[in-house]
N, C-alpha and C positions, 0 to 999 in steps of 0.2 A: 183601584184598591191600594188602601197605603202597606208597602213590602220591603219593614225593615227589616233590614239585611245585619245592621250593625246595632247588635245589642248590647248595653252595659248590664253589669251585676253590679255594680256602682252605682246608682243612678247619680244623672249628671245633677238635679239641682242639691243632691246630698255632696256630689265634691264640691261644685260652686262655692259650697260653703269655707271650705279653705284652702282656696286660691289665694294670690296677694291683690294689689290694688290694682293692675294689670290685667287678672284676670288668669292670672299665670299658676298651677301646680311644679313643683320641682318633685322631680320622683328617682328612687333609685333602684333599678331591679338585679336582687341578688344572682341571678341565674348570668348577667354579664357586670361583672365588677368592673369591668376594664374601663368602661364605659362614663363610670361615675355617676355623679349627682345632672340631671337634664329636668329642662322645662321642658312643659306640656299645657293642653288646655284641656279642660275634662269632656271634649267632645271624642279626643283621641286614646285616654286614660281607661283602663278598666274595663273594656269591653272585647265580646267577642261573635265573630259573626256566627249569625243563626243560633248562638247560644239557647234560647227560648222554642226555637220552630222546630216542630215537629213534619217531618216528611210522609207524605200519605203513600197509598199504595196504586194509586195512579199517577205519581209524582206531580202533584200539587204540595201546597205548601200550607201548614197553619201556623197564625199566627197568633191563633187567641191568649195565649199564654203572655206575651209579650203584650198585645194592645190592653189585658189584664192589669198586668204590670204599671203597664205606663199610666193610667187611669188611677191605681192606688197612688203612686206617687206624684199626681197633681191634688189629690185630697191631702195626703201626707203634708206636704209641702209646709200647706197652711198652718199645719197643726205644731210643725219643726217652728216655723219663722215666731209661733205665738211661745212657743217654750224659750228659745234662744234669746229672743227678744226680752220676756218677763226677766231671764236670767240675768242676761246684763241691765236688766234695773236695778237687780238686789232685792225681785220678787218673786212669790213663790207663781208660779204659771198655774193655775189653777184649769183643769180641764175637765168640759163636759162629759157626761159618757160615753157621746158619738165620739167627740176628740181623743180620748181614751180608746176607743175602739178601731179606730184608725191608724192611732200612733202602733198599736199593740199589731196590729199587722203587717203596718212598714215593717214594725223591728223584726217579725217573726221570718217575712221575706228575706228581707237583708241579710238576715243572718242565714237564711239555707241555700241561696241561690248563685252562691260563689263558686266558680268551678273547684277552688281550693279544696272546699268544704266537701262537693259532691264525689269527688275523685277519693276522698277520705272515706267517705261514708259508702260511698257504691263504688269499689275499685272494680275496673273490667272483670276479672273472674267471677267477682260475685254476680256481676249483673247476666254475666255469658250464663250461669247457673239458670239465673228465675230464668234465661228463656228456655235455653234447651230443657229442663224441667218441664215447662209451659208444653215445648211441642211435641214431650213423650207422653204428658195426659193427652192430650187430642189426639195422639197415634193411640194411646191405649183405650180412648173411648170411640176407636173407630172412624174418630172424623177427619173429613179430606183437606188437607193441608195445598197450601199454593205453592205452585210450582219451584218458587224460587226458597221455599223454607221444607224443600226433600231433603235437601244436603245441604243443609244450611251452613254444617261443619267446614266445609268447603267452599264457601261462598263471604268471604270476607266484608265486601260491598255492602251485603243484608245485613250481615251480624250488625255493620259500625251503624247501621240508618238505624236499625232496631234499639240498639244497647243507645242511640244518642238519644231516640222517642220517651226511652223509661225514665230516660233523667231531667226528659223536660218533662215528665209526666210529675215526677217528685215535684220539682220547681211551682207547675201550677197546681199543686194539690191544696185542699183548702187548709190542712192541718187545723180542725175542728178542735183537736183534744189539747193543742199545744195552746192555742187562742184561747180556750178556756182554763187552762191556767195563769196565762200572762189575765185574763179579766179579772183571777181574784188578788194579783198583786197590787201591792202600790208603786210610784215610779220615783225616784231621785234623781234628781235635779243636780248636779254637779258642775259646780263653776268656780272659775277660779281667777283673779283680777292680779295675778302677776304677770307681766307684759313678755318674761322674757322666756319662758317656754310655751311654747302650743301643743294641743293635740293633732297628734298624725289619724292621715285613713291607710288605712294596709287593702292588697288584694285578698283578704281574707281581717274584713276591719273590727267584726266582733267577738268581744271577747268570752270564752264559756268559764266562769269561774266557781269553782266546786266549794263545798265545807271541808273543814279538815277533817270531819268526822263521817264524811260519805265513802263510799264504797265506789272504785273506781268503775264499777259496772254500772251505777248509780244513772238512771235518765235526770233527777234533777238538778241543773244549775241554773247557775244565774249569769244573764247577758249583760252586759256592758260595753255602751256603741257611746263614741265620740259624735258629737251632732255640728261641732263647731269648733274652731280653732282653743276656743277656752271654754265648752260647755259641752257634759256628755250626759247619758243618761243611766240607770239603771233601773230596773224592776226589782223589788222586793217585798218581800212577804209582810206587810201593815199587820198589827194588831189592832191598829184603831180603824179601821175600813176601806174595803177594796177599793181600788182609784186613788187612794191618799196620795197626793202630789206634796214634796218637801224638797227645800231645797239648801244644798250642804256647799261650804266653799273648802277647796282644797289648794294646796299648796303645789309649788311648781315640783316639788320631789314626786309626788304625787301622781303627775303629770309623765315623769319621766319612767315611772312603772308601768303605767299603763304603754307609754308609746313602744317601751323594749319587749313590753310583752306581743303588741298588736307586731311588731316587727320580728319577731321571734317564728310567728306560724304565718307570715305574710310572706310571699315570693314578691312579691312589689309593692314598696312603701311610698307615701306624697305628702306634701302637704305646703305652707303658704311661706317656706324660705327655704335657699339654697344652703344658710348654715345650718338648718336646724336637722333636715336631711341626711347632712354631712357628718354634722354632730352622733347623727344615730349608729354610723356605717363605722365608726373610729371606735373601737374594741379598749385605746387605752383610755379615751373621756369616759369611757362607757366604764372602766372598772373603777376610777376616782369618786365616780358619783358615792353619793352616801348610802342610797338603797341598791339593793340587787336585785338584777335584773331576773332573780328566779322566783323572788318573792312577790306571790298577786295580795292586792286588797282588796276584798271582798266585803260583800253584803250579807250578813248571815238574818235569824230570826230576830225580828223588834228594829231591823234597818241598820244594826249598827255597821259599822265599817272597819274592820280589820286586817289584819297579815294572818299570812297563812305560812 
């Protein structure tokens, strides 16, 4: 039985993509500055063990969430290499509905399955709540609880295997209502043919970018994932028909919002040079620039593109 141990939230043919000609990522993690800018190959980048496995109650192991995983991202793939690809023609990648439907799930995964994200979203207290919560209905309806969830309070070992099972529960969840939102979008196509910046990936690589006019309790925004060193994507709301694929070229400034931003809510940034890495970690290139690095451009209604 295949028992991967070593999970990426990255997946690796998603960093492949910006690597250099080597094969090489340069990454820099804020949590040791000291350390600087270092290569890497996206087999070692991004991932964490057992990330995805849920631990049973006769300690066996599952891994359907993971072999899930890795299954969407060999469909994925295809569907990345045919957008990236049309991009650097200078056409529009025009995509089926299955293509469409596939792409709309990588992005949905990718974007929730970051520890970043989930540590955000389910910080321990909250999650130690739904359980103990959980095992005072079954105490109040009478039903006989296992040995090791009597004094669960005290049993640290159970809490972390428990509180780790709900998060890989989220991760493989199908998010039915979110996929049918991303279905009535259409997607933007973003690329841009100046040589001398790239897009980064962050350990936290998608962006959530709100309206000026929403309400910070607000569930809708709008996602914006890098696919390629010069090509990213977006979903947005078409008025001319769900799936409408368009494709916009931006500018290296452009570029250099999006990467401040991705490196902003990222504890670990990469991407396919050592200056460009460097470039991002240096606070006085970073205030020279002409845009600021607080202001996102976003996707509002009718696709357009602007500052917030």
């Amino acid at each position: 039985m295949n028992e991967p141990a070593n999970q990426h939230y990255n997946a690796k043919m998603f960093q492949k993509r910006f690597t250099d000609e080597k094969g090489r990522l340069y990454f820099y993690d804020k949590r040791f500055p000291e350390r600087g800018v270092r290569s890497s190959t996206p087999k070692k980048r991004f991932v964490k063990r057992h990330l995805h496995t849920q631990y049973l109650d006769n300690g066996e192991k599952d891994f359907s969430v993971e072999h899930g995983l890795s299954r969407l991202e060999s469909e994925a793939n295809e569907v990345i290499e045919k957008i990236v690809q049309k991009a650097h023609s200078g056409k529009v990648p025009y995509l089926t509905s299955q293509e469409k439907e596939t792409f709309d799930k990588f992005l949905y995964f990718q974007w929730k399955r970051v520890p970043e994200l989930l540590n955000e979203r389910l910080p321990d207290h909250e999650v130690d709540k739904v359980i103990l919560d959980g095992i005072e209905r079954h105490r109040a309806d009478g039903e006989e609880l296992a040995a090791e969830l009597q004094n669960i309070e005290n049993n640290p070992h159970t809490m972390d295997r428990i509180r780790h099972n709900l998060r890989a529960m989220v991760i493989g969840d199908s998010g039915e209502e979110s996929l049918r939102y991303l279905a009535e979008t259409g997607l933007r196509v973003i690329a841009t043919y100046d040589l001398n910046d790239s897009f980064i990936i962050g350990s936290r690589p998608t962006l959530e970018l709100r309206l000026p006019d929403e309400s910070p309790d607000s569930e809708l925004s709008f996602l914006l994932l890098p696919l390629a060193p010069d090509v990213a994507v977006q979903p947005y709301l078409s008025y001319l028909f769900k799936g409408h694929v368009e494709l916009t070229i931006e500018s290296s400034d452009f570029i250099w919002e999006v990467n401040k931003a991705i490196m902003a809510q990222s504890k670990v940034i990469a991407g396919r040079s050592r200056e460009l890495i460097a470039s991002l970690t240096d606070d006085t290139k970073s205030c020279n620039r002409k845009t600021s690095a607080q202001s996102n451009r976003i996707v509002g209604p009718g696709g357009r593109i602007y500052f917030r």
